[in-house]
C-alpha positions in Angstrom: 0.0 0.0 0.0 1.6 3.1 -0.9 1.0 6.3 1.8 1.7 10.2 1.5 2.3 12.2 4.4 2.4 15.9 4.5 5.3 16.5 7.1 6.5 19.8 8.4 10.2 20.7 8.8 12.0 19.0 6.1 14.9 21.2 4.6 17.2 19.3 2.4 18.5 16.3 1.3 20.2 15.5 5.0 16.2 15.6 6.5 15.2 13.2 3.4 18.5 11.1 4.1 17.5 10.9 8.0 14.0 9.6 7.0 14.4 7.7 4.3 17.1 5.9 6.5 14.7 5.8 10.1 11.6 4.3 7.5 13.3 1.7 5.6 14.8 0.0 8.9 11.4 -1.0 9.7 10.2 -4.3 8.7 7.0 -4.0 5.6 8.8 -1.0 4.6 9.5 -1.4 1.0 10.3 1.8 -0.8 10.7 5.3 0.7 10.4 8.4 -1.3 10.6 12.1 -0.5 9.6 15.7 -2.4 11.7 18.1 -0.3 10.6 21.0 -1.9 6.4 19.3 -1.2 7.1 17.9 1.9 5.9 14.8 1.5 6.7 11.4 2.2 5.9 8.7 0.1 5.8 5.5 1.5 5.2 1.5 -0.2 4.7 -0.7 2.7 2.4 -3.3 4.2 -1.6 -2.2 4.7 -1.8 -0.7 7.8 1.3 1.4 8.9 0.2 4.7 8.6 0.0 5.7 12.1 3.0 4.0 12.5 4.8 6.3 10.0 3.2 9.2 11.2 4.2 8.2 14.9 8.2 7.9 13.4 7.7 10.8 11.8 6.9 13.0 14.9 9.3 11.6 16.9 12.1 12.3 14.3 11.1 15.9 14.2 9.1 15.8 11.1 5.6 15.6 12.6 2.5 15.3 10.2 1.1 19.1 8.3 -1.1 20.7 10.9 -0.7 18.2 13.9 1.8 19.8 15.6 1.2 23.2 17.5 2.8 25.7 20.3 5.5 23.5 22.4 4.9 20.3 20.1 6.0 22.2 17.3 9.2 23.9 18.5 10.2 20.5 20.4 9.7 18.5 17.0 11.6 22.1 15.1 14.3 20.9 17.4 14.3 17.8 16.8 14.4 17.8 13.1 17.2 20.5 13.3 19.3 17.7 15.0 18.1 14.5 12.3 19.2 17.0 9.8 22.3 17.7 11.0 23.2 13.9 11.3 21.5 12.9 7.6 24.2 15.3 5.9 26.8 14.2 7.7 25.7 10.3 6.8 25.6 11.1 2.9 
């Protein structure tokens, strides 16, 4: 089943390279893709993960358009300021 999420915070290719690397760890993950410039993440995996993802997602710092407000949305700014920090220096 393939999934698109509308995330917040992704930058560049060292967000994209943090995510597609955290996603395709997980088992039923089979293909990841991401429009930087969209923000949105493209997912093929097994039926039923999309919470899942969305759940990864936030916790990377890259929470889902519009779910993320006030303290939630600077703490997951934060976050993805740190996951893209450490995806540029892994590519």
């Amino acid at each position: 089943m393939q999934y698109e999420i509308s995330v917040e915070n992704i930058k560049c290719g060292g967000c994209a390279n943090t995510i597609s690397t955290k996603l395709t760890e997980i088992d039923g993950i089979e293909t990841v893709d991401i429009d930087i410039e969209q923000g949105i993440v493209k997912v093929q995996s097994a039926e039923g993960m999309r919470e899942q993802l969305a759940a990864i997602l936030l916790k990377l710092g890259y929470p889902e358009s519009g779910t993320a407000e006030g303290m939630a949305a600077a703490k997951a700014k934060a976050k993805s300021f740190v996951s893209c920090a450490i995806g540029r220096i892994k590519s």
